[in-house]
C-alpha positions as CSV (number, residue, x, y, z in Angstrom):
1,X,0.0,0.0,0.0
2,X,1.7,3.2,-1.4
3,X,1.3,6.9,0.8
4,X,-1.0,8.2,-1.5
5,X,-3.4,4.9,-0.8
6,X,-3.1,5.3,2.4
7,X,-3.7,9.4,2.6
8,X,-6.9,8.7,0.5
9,X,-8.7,6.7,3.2
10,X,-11.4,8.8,5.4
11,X,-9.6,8.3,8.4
12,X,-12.6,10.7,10.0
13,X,-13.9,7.6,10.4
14,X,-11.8,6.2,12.9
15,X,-11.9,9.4,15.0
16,X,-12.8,8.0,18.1
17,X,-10.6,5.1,18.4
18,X,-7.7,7.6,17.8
19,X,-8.7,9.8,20.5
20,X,-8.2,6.5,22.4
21,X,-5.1,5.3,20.9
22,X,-3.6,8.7,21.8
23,X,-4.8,8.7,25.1
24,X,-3.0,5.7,25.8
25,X,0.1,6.6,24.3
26,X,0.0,9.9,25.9
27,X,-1.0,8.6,29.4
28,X,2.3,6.2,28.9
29,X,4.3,8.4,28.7
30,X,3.2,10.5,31.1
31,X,3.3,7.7,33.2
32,X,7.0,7.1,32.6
33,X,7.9,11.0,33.5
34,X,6.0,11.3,36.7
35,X,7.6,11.4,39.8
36,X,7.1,8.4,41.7
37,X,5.7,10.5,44.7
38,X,3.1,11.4,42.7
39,X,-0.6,9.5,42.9
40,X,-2.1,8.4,39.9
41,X,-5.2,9.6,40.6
42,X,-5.2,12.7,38.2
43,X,-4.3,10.1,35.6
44,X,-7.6,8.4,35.5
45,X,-9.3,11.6,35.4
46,X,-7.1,12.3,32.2
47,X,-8.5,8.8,31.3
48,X,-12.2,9.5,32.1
49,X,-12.6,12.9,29.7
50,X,-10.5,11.3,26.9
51,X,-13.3,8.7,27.0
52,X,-16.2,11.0,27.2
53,X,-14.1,13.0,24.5
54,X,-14.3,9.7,22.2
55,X,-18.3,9.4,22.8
56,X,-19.0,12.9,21.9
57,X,-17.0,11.9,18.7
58,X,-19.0,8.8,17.9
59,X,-22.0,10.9,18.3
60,X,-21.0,13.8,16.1
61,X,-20.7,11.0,13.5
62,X,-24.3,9.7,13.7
63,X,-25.3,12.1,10.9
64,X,-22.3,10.7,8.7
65,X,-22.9,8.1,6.0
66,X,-22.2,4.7,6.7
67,X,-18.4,4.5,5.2
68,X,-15.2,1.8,5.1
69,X,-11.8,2.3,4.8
70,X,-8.8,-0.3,4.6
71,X,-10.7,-2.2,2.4
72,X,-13.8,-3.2,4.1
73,X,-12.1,-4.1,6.5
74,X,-13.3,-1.3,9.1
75,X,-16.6,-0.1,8.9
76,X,-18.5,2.5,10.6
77,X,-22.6,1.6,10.0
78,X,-25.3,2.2,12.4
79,X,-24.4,-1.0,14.3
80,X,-20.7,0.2,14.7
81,X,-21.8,3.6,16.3
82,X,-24.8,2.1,18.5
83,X,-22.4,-0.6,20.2
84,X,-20.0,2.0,20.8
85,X,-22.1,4.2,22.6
86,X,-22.4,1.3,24.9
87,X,-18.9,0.9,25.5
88,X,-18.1,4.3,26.3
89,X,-20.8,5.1,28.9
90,X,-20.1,1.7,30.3
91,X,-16.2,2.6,30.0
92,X,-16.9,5.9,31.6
93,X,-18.9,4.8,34.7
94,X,-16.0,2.0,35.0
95,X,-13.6,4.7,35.4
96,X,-15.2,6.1,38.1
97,X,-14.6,3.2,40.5
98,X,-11.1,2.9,39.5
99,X,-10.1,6.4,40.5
100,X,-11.9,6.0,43.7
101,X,-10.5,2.5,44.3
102,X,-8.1,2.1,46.8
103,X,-6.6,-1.5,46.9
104,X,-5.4,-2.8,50.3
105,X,-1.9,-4.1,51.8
106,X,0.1,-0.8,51.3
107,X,0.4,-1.5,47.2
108,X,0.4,1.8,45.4
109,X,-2.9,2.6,44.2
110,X,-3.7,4.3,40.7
111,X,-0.7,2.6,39.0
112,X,-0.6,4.0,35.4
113,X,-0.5,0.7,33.9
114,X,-4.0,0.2,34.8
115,X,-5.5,3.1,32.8
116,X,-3.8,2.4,29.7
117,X,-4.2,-1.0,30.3
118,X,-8.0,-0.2,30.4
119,X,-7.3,2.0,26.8
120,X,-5.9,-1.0,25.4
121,X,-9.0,-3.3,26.0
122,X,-11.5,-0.5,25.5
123,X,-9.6,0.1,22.0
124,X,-10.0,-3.8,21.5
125,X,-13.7,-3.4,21.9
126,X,-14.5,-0.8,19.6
127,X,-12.4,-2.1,16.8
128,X,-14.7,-4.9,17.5
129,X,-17.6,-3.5,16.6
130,X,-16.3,-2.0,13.4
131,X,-14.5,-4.7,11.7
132,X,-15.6,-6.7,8.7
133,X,-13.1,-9.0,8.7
134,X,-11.9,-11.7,10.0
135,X,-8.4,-10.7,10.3
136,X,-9.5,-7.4,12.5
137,X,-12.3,-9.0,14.7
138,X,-10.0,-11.1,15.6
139,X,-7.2,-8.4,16.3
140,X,-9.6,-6.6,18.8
141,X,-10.7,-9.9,20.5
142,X,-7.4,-10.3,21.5
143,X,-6.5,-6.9,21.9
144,X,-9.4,-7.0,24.7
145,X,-8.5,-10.0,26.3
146,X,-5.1,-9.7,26.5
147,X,-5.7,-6.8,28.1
148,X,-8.4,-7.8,30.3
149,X,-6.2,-11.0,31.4
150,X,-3.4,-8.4,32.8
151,X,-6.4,-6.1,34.4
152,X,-7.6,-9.5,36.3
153,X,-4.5,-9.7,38.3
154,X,-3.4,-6.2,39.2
155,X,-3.6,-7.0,43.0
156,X,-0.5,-8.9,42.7
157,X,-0.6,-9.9,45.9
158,X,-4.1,-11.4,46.7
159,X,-4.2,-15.0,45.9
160,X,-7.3,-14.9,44.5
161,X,-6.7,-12.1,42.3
162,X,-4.0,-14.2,40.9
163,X,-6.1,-17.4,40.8
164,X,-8.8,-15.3,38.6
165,X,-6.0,-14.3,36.3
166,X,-4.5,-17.4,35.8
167,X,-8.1,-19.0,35.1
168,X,-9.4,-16.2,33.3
169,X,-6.1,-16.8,30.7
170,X,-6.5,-19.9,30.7
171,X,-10.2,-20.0,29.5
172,X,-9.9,-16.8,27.3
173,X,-7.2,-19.2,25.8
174,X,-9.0,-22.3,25.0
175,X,-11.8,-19.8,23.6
176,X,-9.6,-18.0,21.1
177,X,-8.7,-20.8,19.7
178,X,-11.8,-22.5,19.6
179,X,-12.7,-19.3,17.8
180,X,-9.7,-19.4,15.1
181,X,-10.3,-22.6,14.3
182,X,-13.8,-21.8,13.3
183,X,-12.3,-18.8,11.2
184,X,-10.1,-21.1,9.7
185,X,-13.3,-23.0,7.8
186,X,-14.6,-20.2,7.1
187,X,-11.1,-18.7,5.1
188,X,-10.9,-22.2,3.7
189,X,-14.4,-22.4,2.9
190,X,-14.7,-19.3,0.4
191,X,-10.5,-17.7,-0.3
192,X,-11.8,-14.2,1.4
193,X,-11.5,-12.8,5.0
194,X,-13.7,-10.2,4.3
195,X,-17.6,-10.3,6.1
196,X,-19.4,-9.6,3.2
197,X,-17.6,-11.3,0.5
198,X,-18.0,-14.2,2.6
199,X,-21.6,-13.4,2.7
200,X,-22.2,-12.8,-1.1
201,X,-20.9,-16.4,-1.8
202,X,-22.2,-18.6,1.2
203,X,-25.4,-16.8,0.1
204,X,-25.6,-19.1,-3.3
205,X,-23.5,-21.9,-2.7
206,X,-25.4,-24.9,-2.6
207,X,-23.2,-27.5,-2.5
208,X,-24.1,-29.8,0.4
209,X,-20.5,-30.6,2.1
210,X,-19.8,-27.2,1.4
211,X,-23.2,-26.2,3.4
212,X,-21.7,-28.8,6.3
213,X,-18.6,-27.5,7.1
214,X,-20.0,-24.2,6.7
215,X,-22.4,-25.0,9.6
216,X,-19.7,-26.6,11.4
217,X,-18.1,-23.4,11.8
218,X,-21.0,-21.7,12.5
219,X,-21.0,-24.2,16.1
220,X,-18.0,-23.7,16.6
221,X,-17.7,-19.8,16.5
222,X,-20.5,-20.3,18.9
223,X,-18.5,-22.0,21.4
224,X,-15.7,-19.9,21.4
225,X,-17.8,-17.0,22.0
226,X,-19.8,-19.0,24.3
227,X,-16.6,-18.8,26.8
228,X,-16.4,-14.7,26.0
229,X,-20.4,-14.3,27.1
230,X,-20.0,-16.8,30.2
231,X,-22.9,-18.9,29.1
232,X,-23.9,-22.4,30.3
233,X,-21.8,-24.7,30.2
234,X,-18.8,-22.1,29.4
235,X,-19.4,-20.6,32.7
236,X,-16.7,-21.8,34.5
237,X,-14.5,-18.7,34.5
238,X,-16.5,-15.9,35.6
239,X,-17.6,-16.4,39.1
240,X,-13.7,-16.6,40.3
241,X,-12.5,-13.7,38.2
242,X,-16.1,-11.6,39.1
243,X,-14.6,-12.4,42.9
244,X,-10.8,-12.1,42.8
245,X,-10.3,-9.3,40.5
246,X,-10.7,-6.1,42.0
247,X,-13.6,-3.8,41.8
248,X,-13.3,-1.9,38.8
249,X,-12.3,-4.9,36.6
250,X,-15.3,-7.3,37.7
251,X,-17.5,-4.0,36.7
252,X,-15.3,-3.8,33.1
253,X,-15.5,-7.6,32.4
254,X,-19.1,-7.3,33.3
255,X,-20.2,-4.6,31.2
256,X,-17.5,-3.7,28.3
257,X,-16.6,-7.2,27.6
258,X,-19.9,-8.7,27.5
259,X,-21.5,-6.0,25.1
260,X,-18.3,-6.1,22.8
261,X,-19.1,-10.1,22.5
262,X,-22.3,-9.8,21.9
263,X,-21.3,-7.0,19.3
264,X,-19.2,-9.6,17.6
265,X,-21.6,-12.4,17.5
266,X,-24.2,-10.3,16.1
267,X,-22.2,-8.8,13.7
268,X,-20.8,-12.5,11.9
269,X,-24.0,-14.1,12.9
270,X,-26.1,-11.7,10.8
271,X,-24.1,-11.2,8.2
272,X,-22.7,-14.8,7.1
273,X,-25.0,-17.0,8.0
274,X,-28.1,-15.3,8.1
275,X,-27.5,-15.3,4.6
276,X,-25.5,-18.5,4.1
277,X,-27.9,-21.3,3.0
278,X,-28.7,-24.7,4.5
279,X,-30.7,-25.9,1.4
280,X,-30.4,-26.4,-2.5
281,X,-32.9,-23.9,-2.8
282,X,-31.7,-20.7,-0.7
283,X,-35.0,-20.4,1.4
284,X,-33.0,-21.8,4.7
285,X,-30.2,-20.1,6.3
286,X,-27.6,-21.4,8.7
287,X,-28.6,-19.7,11.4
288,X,-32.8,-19.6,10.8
289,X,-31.6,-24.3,10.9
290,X,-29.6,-23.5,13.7
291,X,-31.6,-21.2,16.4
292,X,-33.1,-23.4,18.4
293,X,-29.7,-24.6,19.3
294,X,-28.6,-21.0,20.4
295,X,-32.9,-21.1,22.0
296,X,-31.5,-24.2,24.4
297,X,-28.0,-22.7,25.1
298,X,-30.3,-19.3,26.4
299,X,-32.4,-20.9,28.5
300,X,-29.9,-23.7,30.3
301,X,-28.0,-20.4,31.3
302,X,-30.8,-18.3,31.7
303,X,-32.0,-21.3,34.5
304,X,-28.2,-22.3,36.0
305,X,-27.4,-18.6,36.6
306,X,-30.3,-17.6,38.7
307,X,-30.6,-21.1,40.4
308,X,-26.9,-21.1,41.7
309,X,-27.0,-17.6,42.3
310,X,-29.5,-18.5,45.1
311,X,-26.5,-20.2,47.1
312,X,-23.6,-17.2,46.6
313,X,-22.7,-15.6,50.3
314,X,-20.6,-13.4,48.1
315,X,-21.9,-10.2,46.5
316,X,-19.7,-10.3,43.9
317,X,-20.0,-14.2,43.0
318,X,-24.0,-13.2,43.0
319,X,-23.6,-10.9,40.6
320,X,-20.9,-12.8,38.3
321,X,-23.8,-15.5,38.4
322,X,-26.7,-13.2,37.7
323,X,-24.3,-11.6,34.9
324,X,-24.3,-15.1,33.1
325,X,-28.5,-15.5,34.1
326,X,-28.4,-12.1,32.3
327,X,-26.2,-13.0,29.1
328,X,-28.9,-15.9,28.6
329,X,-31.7,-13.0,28.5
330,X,-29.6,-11.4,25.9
331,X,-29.0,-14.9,23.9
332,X,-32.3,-15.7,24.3
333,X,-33.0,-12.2,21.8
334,X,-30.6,-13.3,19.7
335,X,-31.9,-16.7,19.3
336,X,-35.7,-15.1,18.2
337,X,-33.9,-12.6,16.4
338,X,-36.2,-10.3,14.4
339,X,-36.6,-7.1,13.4
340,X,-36.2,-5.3,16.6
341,X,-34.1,-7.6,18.3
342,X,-31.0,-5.6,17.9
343,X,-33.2,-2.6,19.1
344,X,-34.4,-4.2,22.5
345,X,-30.3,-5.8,22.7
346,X,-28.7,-2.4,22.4
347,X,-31.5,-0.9,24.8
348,X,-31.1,-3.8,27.4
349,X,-27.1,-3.6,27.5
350,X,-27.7,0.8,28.0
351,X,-29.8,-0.1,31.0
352,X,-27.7,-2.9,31.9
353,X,-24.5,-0.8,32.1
354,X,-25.8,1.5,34.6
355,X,-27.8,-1.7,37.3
356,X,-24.7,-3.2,37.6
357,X,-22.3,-0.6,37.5
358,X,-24.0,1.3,40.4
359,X,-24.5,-2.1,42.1
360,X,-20.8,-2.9,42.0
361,X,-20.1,0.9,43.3
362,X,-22.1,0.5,46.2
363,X,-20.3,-3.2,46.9
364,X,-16.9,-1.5,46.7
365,X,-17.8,1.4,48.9
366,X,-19.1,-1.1,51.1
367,X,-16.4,-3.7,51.3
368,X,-13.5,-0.6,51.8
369,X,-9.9,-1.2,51.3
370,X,-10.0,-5.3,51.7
371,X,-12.2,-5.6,49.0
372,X,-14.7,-8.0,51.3
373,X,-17.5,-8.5,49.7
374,X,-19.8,-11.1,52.1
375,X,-23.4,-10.6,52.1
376,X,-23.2,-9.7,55.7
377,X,-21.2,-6.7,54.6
378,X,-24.3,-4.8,53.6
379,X,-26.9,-5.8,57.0
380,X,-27.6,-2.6,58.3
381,X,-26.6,-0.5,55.8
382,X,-30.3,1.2,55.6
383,X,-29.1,2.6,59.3
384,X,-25.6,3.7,58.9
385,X,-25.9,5.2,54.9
386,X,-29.5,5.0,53.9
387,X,-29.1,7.0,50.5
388,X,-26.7,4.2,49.5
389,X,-29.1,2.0,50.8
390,X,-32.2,3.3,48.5
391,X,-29.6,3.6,45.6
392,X,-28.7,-0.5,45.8
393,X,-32.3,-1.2,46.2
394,X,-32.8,0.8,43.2
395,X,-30.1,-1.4,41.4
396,X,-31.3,-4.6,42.6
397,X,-34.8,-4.0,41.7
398,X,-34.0,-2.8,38.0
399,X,-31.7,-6.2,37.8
400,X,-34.8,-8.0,39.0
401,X,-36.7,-6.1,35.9
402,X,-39.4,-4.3,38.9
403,X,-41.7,-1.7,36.6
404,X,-40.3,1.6,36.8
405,X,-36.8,0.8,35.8
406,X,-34.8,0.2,33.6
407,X,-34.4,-3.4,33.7
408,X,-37.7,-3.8,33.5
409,X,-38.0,-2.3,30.4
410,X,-35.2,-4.0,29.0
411,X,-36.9,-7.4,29.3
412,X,-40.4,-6.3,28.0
413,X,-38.5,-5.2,24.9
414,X,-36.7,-8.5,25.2
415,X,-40.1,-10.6,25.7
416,X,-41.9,-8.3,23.3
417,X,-38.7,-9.2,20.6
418,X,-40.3,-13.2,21.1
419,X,-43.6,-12.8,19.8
420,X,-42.6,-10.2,16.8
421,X,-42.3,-13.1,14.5
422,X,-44.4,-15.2,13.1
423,X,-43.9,-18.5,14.6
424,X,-43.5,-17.0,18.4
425,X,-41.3,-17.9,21.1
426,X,-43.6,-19.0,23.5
427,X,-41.4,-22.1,25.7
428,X,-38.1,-18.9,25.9
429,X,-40.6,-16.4,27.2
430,X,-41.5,-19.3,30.1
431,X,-38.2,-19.6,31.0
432,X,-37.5,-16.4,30.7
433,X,-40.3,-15.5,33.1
434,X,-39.4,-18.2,35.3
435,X,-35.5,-17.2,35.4
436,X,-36.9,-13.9,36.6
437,X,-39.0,-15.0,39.3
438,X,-35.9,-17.4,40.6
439,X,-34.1,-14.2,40.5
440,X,-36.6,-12.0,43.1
441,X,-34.9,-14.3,45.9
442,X,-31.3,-13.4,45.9
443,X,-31.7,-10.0,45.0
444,X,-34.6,-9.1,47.9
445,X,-32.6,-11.6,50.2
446,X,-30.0,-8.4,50.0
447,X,-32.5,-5.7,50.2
448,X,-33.6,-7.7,53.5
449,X,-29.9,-7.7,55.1
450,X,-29.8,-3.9,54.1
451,X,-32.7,-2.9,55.9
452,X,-33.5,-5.9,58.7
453,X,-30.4,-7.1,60.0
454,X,-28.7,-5.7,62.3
455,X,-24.7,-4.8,60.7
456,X,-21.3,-4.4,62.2
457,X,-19.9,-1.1,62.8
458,X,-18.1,-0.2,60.0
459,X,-15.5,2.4,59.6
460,X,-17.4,5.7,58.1
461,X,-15.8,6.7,55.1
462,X,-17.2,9.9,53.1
463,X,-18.4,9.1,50.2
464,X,-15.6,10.6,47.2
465,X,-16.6,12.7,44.1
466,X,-15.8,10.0,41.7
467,X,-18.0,7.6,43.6
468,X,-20.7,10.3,44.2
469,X,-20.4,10.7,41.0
470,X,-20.7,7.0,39.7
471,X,-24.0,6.1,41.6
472,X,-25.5,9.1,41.1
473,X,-25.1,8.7,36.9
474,X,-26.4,5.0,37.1
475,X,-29.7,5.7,40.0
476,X,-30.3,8.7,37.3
477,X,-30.2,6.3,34.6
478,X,-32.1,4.0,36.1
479,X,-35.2,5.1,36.8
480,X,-35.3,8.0,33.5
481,X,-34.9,4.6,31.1
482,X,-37.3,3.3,33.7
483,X,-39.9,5.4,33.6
484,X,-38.9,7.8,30.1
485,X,-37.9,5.1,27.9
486,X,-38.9,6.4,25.0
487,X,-36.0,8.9,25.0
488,X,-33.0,6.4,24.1
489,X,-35.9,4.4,22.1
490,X,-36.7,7.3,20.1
491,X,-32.6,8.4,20.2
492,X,-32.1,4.7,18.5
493,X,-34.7,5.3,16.0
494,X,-33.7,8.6,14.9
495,X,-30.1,7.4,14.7
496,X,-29.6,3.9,13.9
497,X,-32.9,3.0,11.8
498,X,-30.8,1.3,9.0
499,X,-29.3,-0.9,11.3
500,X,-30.2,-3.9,9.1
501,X,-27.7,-2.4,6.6
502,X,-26.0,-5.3,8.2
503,X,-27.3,-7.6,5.5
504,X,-26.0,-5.3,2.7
């Protein structure tokens, strides 16, 4: 590729992920200059407005035309621009906790490796969400795992924050390759990398083997992403790094990571093999022959997560299990996926960002330097700090999907999303609906030791500005998606209305 090639690209396109890349760089080097006496506090902040920097960005760009550069090979299309939006405000809210964290044992909080770090894996996720191609999906899954692996074992001298980094590698590892083996058929299959050229000619092929191994890959790309989402049975992971890694990480593996996986699995599952056919005549898709499969694999985690989440004494192991109860609602919408399932997925991930960030804010502030996290932590808590009291209820009751949050809209657009096609989804909407029910014990079981058991005297600790700041964004967002939906409903329509351009 010559210089004037490369000058002719729109490179406006990837403005926001170079307001990220520079950040990082920058933040490196400022990191390496700094005199050691100095806290890395300010850092973070340098972080958190080069973030909300990069979201004003991808929003000045919503009245752009959907464009490519490189080839195809980076695309910025409604769906790019919606599932980034995600990824900042969750990125942003994540920040937060890590300036106000303050890990225990004498280490050194605010370390500058663990902002650019965090630049590194939120860079991984947005290049996610643009690629079509093989070659770069895959560079920004790794790019966010890698990243997320180091992230997971930052307290380097907890045991079990070393534990859930040496799991959490191992698992990531066994999933990326599950996941280049499947793009391996695939680049065998057709000569091309590229999404849509691989689309264009699965599309009429209708060569039976060919059609097999085609769908072969399609399971298999499943799996390996099945270990990204923590579904059932890929699970195994996420309850020990959810538990060992400190606060701010459980909240980014929660929240960035899952909505940049489910960015990728929409993004090859609609455009390959919703159009790659199953039959000689091109009426049957891959994935229409295949979704009952994905159906199962939503409701086995949608059930497991909320039933062994009934058992957790830890906070943050309740969570890491209600996250993967969760990630079945949002399998389960990709599994009846219609016309406004990617609607009601980008709405429930919004609202899902700010439950469980809050949630995890109020857990931190609660389990102070030694990062305890016991149920027990939080008896009494109504007494000693009621306004953090009323905000975790508000949290918990959103997660539970109460009316008049969030949550609750998120899983009527979910349960709505079912019935919108022809031949409706009526045995996921059961399990769904019992999942939910299953889910009212653990999370009033903790409203319960908030406001009727007595607690421990704890040490009182004002509540810091980033912190103030944290819970405050996610109770506001909360209840205004819970009771005002129709403002990000009607934002997503007036923004990201050709988001089936997907099938181009």
């Amino acid at each position: 590729m010559d210089m004037d090639t490369l000058l002719s690209f729109n490179w406006s396109l990837m403005t926001p992920e170079f307001v990220i890349l520079a950040a990082a760089v920058v933040l490196s080097i400022l990191d390496l200059l700094m005199p050691k006496e100095i806290g890395r506090r300010v850092l973070g902040w340098f972080v958190f407005v080069s973030v909300l920097l990069s979201l004003v960005m991808v929003i000045g760009l919503n009245g752009a035309e959907p464009g490519s550069i490189l080839y195809d090979t980076f695309v910025l299309d409604a769906f790019a621009k919606a599932f980034k939006i995600v990824l900042l405000i969750g990125a942003a809210l994540v920040l937060l906790l890590a300036i106000d964290h303050r890990p225990a044992g004498g280490m050194k909080p605010y370390q500058g490796e663990f902002f650019y770090l965090f630049l590194t894996a939120l860079l991984g996720g947005m290049i996610m969400t643009s690629s079509a191609d093989l070659i770069t999906l895959f560079v920004g899954l790794e790019l966010l795992s890698v990243s997320s692996y180091i992230l997971a074992g930052m307290r380097k001298h907890s045991i079990k924050s070393t534990e859930a980094a040496m799991k959490y590698v191992v698992n990531g590892g066994i999933s990326t390759a599950i996941v280049l083996f499947a793009m391996s058929y695939l680049y065998g299959l057709s000569g091309t990398t590229n999404l849509y050229e691989l689309s264009n000619q699965f599309a009429i092929e209708t060569n039976a083997q060919y059609q097999y191994i085609a769908g072969l890959s399609f399971f298999i790309l499943l799996v390996g992403l099945s270990f990204k989402l923590a579904t059932v049975p890929f699970h195994m992971w996420a309850p020990d790094v959810y538990e060992g890694a400190p606060t701010p990480v459980t909240a980014f593996v929660s929240i960035v990571s899952k909505a940049a996986g489910f960015a990728l699995l929409i993004r090859v599952a609609v455009t390959v093999f919703m159009t790659a056919t199953m039959d000689s005549i091109g009426f049957l898709s891959i994935f229409t022959a295949n979704d009952h499969y994905i159906a199962v694999l939503a409701g086995i985690t949608m059930l497991v997560g909320n039933i062994i989440a009934l058992r957790q004494r830890s906070l943050k192991r309740m969570l890491a299990y209600s996250s993967i109860g969760h990630a079945g609602y949002l399998l389960a919408a990709v599994a009846a996926f219609g016309q406004y399932t990617i609607e009601a997925l980008w709405f429930y991930l919004i609202a899902y960002v700010f439950m469980v960030a809050g949630a995890l804010a109020i857990v931190q502030y609660v389990g102070g330097d030694g990062e305890e996290d016991d149920i027990y932590t939080v008896a009494g808590l109504y007494k000693q700090a009621p306004g953090l009291a009323i905000s975790m209820t508000i949290f918990l009751l959103s997660l539970a999907g109460i009316p008049l949050t969030a949550g609750f809209i998120g899983k009527l657009n979910i349960f709505v999303s079912f019935f919108a096609k022809e031949d409706g989804n009526y045995i996921l909407a059961a399990i769904m609906l019992i999942a939910t029910i299953i889910s009212y014990v653990f999370y009033f079981n903790v409203m319960v030791h908030m406001y009727a058991r007595p607690g421990q005297e704890r040490r009182e600790r004002p509540v810091s500005l980033p912190m103030g700041l944290a819970i405050g964004l996610c109770v506001a967002g909360t209840l205004a998606l819970g009771i005002f939906p129709s403002i990000l409903l009607e934002f997503f329509q007036g923004n990201f209305a050709d988001m089936m351009n997907l099938l181009r």
